[in-house]
C-alpha positions in Angstrom: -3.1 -112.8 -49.0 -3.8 -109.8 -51.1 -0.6 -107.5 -51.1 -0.7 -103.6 -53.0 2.8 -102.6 -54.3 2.2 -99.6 -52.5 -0.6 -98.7 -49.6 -0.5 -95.0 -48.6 -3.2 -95.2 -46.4 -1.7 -97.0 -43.8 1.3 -93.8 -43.4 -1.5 -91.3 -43.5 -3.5 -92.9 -41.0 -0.2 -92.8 -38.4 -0.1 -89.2 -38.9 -3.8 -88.4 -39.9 -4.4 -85.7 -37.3 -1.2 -83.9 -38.1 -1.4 -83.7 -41.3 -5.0 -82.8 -41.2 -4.4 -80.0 -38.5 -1.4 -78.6 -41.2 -4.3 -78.5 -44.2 -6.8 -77.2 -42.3 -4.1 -74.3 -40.4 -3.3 -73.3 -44.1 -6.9 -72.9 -45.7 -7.7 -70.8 -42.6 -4.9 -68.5 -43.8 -5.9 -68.1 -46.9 -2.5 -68.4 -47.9 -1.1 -70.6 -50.8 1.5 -69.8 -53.1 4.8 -69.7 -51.4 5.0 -67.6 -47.6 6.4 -68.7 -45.0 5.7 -72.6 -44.8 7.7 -73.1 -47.5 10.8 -71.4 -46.5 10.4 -73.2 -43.1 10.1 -76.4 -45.0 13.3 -75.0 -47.3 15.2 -74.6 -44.5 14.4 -77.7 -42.6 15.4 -80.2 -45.5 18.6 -78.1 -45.9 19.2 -78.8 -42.4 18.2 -82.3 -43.0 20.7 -83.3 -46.3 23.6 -80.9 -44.8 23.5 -78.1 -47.2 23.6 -74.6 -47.8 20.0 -73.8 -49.7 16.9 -75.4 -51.1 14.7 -74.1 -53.1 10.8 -75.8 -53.8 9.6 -76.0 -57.2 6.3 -77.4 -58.4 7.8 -81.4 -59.3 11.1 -83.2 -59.6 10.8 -83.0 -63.1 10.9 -79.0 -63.0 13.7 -79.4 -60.4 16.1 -81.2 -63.2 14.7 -78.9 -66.4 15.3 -75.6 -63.9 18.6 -76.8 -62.9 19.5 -77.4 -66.5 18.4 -74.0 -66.9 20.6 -72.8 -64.3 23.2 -74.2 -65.6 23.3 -72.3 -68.7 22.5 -75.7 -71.2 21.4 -74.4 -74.6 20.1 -75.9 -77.8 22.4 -77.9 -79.5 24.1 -79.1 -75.8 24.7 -82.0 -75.1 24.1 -83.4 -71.5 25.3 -87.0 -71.0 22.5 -89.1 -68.9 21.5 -93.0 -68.3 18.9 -94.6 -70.4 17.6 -96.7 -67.5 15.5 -94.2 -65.6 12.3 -92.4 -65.4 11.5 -90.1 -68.6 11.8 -86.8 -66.8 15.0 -87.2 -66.3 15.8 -86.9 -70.4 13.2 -84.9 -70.9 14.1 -82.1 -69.5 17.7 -82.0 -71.7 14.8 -82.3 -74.7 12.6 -79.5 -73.4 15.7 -77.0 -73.8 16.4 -78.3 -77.5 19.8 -79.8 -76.2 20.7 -83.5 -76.4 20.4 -86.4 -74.5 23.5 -88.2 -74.8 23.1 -91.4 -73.2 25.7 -93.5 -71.0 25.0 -97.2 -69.9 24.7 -98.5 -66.0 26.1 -100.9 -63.9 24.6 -104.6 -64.0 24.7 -104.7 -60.0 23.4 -101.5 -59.3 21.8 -100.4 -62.0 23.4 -97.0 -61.6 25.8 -94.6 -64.2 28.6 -96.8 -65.1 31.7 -94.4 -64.9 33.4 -95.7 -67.2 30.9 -95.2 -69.3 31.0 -91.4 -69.6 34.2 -90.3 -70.8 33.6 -91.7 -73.9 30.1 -90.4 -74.3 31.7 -87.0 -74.1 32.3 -84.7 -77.1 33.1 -81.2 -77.3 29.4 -80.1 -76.7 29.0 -81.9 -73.5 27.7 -79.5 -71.0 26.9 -81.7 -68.3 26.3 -84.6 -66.5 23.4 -86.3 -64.7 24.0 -89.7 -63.0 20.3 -90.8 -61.3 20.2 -92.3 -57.7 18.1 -94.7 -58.7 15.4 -96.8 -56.8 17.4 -95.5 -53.6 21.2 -95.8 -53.7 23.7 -93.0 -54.8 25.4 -93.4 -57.6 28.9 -94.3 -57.9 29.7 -90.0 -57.1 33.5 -89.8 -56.9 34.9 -90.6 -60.1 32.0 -89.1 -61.5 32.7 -85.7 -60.0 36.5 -86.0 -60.4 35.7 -86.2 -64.4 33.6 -83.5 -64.3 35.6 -80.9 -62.7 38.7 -82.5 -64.4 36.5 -81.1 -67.7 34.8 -78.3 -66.2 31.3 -80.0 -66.5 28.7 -79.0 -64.3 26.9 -82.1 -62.1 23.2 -81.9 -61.5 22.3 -85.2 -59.6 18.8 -86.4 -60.0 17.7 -87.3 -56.4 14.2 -88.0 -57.2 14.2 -91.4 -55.5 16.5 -90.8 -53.2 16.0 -88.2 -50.3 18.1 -90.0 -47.5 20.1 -92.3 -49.2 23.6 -91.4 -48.6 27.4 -92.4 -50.1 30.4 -92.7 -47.1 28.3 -90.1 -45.4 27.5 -87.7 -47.7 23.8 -87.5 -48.5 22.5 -87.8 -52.1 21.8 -84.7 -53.6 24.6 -83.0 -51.9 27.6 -83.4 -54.5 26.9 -81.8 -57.7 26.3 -78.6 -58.7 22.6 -78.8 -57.5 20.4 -82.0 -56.8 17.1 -82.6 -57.8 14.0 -83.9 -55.6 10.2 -85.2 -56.3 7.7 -85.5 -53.7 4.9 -87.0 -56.0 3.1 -89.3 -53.4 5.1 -92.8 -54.0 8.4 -91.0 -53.1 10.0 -91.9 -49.6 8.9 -88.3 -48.9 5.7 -88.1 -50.4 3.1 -85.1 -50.5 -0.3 -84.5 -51.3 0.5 -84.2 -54.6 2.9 -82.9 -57.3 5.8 -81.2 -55.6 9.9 -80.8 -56.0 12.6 -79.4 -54.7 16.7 -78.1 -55.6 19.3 -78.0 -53.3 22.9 -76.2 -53.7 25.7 -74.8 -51.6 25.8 -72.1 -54.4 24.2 -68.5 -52.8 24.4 -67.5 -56.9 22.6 -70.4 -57.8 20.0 -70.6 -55.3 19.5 -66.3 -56.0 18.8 -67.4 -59.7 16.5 -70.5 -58.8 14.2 -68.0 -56.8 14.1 -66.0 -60.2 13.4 -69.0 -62.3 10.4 -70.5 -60.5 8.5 -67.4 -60.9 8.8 -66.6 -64.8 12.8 -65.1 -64.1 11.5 -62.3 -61.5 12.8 -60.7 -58.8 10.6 -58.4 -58.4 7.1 -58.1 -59.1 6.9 -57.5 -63.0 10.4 -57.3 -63.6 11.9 -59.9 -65.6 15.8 -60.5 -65.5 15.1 -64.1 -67.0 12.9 -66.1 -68.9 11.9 -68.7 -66.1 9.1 -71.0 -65.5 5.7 -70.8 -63.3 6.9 -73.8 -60.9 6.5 -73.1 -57.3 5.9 -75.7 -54.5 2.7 -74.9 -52.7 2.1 -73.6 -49.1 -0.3 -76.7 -49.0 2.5 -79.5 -49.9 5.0 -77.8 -48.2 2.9 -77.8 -44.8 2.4 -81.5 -45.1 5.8 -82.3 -46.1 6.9 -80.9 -42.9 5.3 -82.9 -41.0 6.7 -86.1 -42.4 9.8 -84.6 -43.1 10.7 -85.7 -38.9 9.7 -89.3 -40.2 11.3 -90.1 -42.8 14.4 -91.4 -41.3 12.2 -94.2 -39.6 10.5 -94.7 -42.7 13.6 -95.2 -45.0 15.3 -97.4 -41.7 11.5 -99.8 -42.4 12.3 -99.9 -46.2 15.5 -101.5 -45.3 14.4 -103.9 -43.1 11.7 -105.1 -45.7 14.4 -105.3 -47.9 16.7 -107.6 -45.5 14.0 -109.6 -45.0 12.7 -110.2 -48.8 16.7 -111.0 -49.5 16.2 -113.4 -45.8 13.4 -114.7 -47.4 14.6 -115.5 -51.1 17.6 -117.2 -50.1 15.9 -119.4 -47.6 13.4 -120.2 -50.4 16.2 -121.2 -52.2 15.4 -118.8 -55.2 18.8 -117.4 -56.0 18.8 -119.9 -59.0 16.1 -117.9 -60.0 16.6 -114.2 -58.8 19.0 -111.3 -58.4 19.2 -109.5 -55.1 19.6 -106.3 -55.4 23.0 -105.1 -55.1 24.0 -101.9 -52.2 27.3 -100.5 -53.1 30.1 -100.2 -51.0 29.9 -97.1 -48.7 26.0 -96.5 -50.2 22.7 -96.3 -47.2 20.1 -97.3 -49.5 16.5 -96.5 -48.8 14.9 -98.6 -51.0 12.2 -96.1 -52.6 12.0 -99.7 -54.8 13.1 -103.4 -54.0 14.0 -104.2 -57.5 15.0 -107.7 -58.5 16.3 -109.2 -61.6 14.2 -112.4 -62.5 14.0 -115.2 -64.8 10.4 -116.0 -66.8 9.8 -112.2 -66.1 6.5 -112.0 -68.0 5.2 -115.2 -66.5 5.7 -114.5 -63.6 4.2 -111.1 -63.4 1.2 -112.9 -65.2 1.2 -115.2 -62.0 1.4 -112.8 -59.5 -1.2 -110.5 -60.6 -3.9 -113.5 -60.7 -2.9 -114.0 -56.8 -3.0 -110.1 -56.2 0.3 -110.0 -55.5 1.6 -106.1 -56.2 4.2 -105.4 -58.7 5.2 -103.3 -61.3 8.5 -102.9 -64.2 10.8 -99.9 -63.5 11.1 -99.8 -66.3 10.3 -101.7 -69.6 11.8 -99.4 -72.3 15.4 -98.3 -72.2 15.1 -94.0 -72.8 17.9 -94.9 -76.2 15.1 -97.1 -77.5 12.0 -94.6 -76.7 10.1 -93.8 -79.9 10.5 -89.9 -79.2 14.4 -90.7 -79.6 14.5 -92.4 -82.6 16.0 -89.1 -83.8 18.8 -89.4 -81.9 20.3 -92.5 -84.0 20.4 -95.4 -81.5 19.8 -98.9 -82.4 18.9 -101.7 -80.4 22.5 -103.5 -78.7 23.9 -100.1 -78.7 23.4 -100.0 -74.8 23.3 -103.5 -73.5 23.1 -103.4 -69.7 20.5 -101.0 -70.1 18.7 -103.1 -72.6 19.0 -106.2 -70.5 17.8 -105.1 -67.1 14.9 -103.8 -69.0 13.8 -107.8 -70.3 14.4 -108.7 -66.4 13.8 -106.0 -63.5 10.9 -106.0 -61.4 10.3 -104.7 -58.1 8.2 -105.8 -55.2 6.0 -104.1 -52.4 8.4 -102.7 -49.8 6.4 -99.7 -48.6 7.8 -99.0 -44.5 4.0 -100.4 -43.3 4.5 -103.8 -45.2 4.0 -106.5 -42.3 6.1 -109.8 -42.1 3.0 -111.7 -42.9 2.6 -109.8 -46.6 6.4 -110.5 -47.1 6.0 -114.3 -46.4 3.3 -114.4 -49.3 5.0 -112.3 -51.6 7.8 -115.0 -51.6 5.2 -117.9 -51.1 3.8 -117.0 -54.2 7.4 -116.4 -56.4 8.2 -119.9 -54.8 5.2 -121.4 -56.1 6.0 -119.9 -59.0 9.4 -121.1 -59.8 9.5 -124.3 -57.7 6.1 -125.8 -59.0 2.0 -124.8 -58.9 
């Protein structure tokens, strides 16, 4: 059986008429670039994670860089960070001429190892960015207690994460601001590129209005040098419309993902493969099923003859990225980081997967590891 690592059509045909309905309601207007739909949408994911203010912006990545911009970091900065994670989250620090400083993760979760921090921290340090990665929050509370302990701002990157929560608390709702993406394999996915910011901070959330539209609160006045990075009338009509969805969604997710863990153990493959690892207190919403495997490479090489979807998040530790050879690391210098990268690899768990597609996905790892 033939299985994509992601299938978006079968979501958008659920909700085809809906979301067709919001696109067509919004070219009639005639009206694109900000408006009303996307303060409604604003204020309904507020509503949804619990907190004061949101503000859209154009993609995740401009949610992090603008937040670091908020924040005051300057060239020279430093901003401590996990090399285990998608580029933008780096990139950003880079775009502003600080530093990257890099702290390593946890083997289980593959999140920012606390311990890790404090003595990645010099007097530059100007903040702190643990990632929610895959789905889970990252270990939060003694991550915040160090920060204000230092007086270090906290900007969570919630890209792949909108409904994952930590003893109640949703991700994206502890730091100074969090950051989320809507690019179309997100949990929350639009039609296109598309972010947002969310704060309790009315100063903030005043200053991130400014900053999406070149520093301007009013037409042609410019308090700030911002950026042109505004979410679109168009992505913020659609994303309302799955917005009421997406706790069923991230409740399937799970439920693929207690059945792949079902599944592997009763295949007798734990000789073979990781589970991935929920923290204590952590709702995880699985925007990626990642295990860690043996015969990585092999096996992908397998799985792709039997169209089996899969893919590496992700193969190159950020310490270890040619752009950052500047910054001095070496290979071994970050060794969880460097090991999960030789080992991860996640699996189809889209919320439409059926039990069938789950059955073959194992079939074929079994097949794999137990003899073709």
């Amino acid at each position: 059986m033939k299985v994509p690592l992601l299938d978006l059509q079968a979501q958008f045909q659920q909700i085809r008429s809906d979301v067709l309905a919001a696109i067509e309601e919004v070219c009639n207007e005639q009206s694109f670039i900000l408006g009303r739909r996307v303060e409604a949408f604003e204020t309904a994911v507020a509503g949804y994670l619990g907190c004061r203010y949101a503000v859209g912006v154009a993609s995740g990545s401009d949610a992090l860089l603008l937040s670091l911009m908020a924040a005051g970091v300057k060239p020279g900065d430093e901003v401590i960070t996990v090399p285990f994670t998608f580029f933008s989250t780096a990139g950003g620090i880079s775009r502003l001429c600080a530093v990257p400083a890099f702290a390593d993760v946890r083997a289980d979760t593959f999140t920012m190892d606390p311990e890790q921090i404090e003595r990645t921290m010099t007097s530059r340090t100007k903040a702190i960015i643990p990632v929610h990665l895959f789905g889970q929050c990252a270990d939060m509370e003694p991550i915040m207690e160090l920060a204000e302990r230092r007086g270090i701002r906290v900007i969570e990157d919630a890209c792949q994460s909108i409904g994952a929560s930590r003893y109640g608390r949703n991700a994206g709702t502890f730091g100074y601001s969090g950051c989320f993406s809507f690019f179309p394999s997100k949990n929350l996915g639009g039609v296109g590129d598309g972010g947002l910011i969310v704060t309790d901070d009315g100063d903030l959330r005043d200053l991130l209005l400014a900053l999406r539209v070149h520093g301007s609160r009013s037409d042609y006045h410019h308090d700030h040098i911002g950026l042109n990075s505004r979410l679109d009338a168009l992505e913020a009509a659609v994303l309302r419309v799955k917005l009421p969805h997406l706790d069923g969604w991230n409740a399937k997710r799970a439920r693929n993902a207690a059945t792949y863990n079902r599944l592997l153990t009763e295949a007798g493959l734990l000789d073979h493969v990781a589970l991935p690892v929920t923290d204590p207190g952590n709702v995880h919403v699985f925007n990626q099923y990642t295990l860690r495997v043996q015969r990585r490479d092999e096996l992908m090489a397998y799985l792709k003859e039997r169209e089996i979807g899969h893919k590496v998040y992700y193969p190159v530790p950020l310490h270890l990225q040619e752009c950052y050879h500047p910054l001095g690391y070496s290979k071994g210098d970050l060794p969880v980081s460097e090991h999960l990268a030789q080992e991860v690899l996640s699996l189809p768990v889209y919320p439409e997967l059926t039990s069938a597609q789950m059955e073959s996905v194992v079939g074929r790892i079994s097949e794999f590891y137990n003899g073709r």
